[in-house]
Structures are given as structure tokens and as C-alpha cells.
N, C-alpha and C positions, 0 to 999 in steps of 0.2 A: 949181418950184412957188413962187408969188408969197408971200408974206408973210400978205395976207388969207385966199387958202387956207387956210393951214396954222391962222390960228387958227380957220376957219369947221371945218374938222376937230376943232382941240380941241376947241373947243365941244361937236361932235358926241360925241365921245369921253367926255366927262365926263358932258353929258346922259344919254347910252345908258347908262352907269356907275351914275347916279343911277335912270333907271327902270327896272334891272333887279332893285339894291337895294328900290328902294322896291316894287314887286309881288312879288320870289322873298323876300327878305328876307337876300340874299347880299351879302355885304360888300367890294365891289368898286372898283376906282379907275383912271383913265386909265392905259394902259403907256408905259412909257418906250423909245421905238423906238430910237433911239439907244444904251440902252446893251443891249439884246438884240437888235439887228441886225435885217434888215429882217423875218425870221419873228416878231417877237414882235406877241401881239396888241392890238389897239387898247383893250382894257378886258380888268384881268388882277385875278384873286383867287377864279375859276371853275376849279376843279380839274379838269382833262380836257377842257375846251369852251377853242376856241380863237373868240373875238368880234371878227368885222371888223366895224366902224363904217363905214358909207358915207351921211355927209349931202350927198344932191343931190336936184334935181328928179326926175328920171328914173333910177331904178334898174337899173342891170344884173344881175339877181339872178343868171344863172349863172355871168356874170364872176367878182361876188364871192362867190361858193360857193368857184369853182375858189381861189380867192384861199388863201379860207382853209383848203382842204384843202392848198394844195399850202406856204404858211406855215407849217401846225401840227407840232410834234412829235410822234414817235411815243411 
């Protein structure tokens, strides 16, 4: 994954952080993949909800469903 990728995902990742905060009023922040390996999710501080972040044009919604089901802890 190219460089600009990975920040056009940060981006995504802190944005989605930001307006889950700012509508539920839950206090949430980008994860850090690297140091929870590739299951951790893209915006962590949701107790029980594991959050994949996917910023692109076209959604693959049951892609990243499977994604996240198959990422999240039991």
C-alpha cells in the first residue's frame, strides 16, 4: 500500500472517530494497527463494537462487514 493510501485511510479513520463522537457523544480515537495486529479496529474506545473505517468511492459493504466480523474479538 502506497504511502498516500495509508494517510487517505488515516484521515478516514480519525474523521469517522470524530463523527461518531460528535453524534453518539462517545469518546473515541483512530487504533493503532500495528501495535494490535491486523484484528484491531480502525477507531477504538467503543466497548463491544468493533469499527472498520473504509474511505473510497465505491463501497463494498459486505466485504467489509465480513471484515469486520471476522477481525473482531470475542
Amino acid at each position: 500500500m502506497g504511502r498516500k493510501s495509508k494517510e487517505k485511510g488515516k484521515r478516514g479513520e480519525r474523521e469517522a472517530a470524530a463523527e461518531i463522537e460528535r453524534v453518539l457523544g462517545i469518546t473515541l480515537r483512530r487504533g493503532v494497527q500495528y501495535q494490535g495486529g491486523p484484528g484491531s479496529p480502525d477507531v477504538c474506545g467503543w466497548t463491544g463494537v468493533h469499527v472498520e473505517v473504509k474511505r473510497t468511492e465505491r463501497l463494498v459493504l459486505w466485504s467489509a462487514i465480513d471484515q469486520a466480523i471476522s477481525d473482531a474479538r470475542p
